[in-house]
C-alpha positions as CSV (number, residue, x, y, z in Angstrom):
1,X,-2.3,-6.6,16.7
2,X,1.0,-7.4,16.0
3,X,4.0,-8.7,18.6
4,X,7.2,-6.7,18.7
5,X,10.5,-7.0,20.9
6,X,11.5,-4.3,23.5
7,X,14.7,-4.1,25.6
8,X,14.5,-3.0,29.2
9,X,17.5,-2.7,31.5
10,X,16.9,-4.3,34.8
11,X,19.3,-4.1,37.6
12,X,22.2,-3.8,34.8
13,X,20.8,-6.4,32.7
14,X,19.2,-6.0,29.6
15,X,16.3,-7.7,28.6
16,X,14.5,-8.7,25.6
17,X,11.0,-8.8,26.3
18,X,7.7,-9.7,23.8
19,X,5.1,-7.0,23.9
20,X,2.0,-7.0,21.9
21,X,1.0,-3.7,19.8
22,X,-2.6,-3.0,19.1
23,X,-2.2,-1.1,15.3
24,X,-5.5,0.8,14.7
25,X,-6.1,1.2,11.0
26,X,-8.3,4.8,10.1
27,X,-10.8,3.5,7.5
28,X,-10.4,5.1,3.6
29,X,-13.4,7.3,3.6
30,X,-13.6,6.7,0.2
31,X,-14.3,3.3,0.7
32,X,-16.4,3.8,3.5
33,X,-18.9,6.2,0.9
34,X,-18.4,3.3,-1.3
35,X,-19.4,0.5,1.1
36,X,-22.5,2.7,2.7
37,X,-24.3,2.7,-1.2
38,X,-24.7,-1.3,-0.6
39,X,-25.5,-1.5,3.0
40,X,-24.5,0.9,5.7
41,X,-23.7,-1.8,8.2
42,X,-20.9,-2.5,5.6
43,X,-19.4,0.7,5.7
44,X,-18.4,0.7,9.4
45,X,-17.2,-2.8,9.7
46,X,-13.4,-3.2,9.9
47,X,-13.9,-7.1,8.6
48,X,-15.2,-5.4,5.4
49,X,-12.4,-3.0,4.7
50,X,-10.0,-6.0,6.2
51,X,-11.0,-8.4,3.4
52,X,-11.5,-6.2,0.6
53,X,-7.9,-4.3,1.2
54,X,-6.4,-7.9,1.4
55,X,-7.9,-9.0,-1.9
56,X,-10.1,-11.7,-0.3
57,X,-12.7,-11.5,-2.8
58,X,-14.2,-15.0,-1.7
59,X,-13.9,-14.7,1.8
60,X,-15.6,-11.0,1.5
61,X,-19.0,-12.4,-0.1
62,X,-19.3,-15.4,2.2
63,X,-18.7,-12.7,5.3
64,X,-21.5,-10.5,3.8
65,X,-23.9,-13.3,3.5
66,X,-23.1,-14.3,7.0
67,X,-22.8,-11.2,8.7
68,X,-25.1,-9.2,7.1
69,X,-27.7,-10.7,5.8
70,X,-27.4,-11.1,2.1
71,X,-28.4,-12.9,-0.4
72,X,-25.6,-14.8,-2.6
73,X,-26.0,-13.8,-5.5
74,X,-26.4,-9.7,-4.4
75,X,-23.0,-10.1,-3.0
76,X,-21.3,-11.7,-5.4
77,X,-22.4,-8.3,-7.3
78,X,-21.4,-5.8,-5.1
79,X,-18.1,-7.2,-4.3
80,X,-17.9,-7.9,-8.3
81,X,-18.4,-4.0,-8.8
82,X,-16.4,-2.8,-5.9
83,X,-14.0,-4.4,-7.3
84,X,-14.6,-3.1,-10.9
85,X,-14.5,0.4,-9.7
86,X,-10.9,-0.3,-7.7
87,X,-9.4,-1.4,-11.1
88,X,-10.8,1.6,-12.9
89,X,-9.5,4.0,-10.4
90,X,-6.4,2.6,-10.3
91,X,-5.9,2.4,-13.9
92,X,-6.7,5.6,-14.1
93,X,-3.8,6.9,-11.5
94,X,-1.3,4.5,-14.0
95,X,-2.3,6.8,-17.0
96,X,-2.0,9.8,-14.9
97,X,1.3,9.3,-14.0
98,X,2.3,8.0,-17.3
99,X,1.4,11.1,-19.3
100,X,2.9,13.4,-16.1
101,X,6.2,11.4,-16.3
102,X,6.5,12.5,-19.7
């Protein structure tokens, strides 16, 4: 959600008026293949795609321990790899467009 202003014209007079926006983000299917190798709950939760898109590394291992179900140490690793496979994709975009800027 997200507030925004909008003007309306009332008997002549214009107002400014708040107004809140609901913004629905589409999930990266990608990431949503990704997510269902650890657990499948994980692939359709929003919170999960929230806090690994914002880089919330910590926050995204203490959610999957509290929200589903697992074990410390197990998600320290699969946010440690999902994370390790972001990088290598990412670098590998850099070196495409580096050798097809050339």
């Amino acid at each position: 959600m997200k507030l925004s202003w909008r003007q309306i014209k009332f008997l002549g007079i214009k107002l400014t008026l708040p107004q809140i926006v609901v913004v629905v983000q589409q999930l990266n299917p990608e990431q949503v293949e990704q997510f269902r190798l650890y657990r499948a709950g994980m692939a359709e939760c929003p919170k999960c795609h929230k806090l690994f898109s914002g880089r919330a590394g910590n926050s995204f291992i203490l959610h999957l321990v509290d929200e589903h179900d697992m074990e410390s140490s197990h998600s320290m690793n699969v946010v440690a790899d999902l994370y390790r496979k972001l990088l290598s994709r990412t670098a590998t975009l850099r070196e495409q467009a580096a050798t097809e800027g050339r």
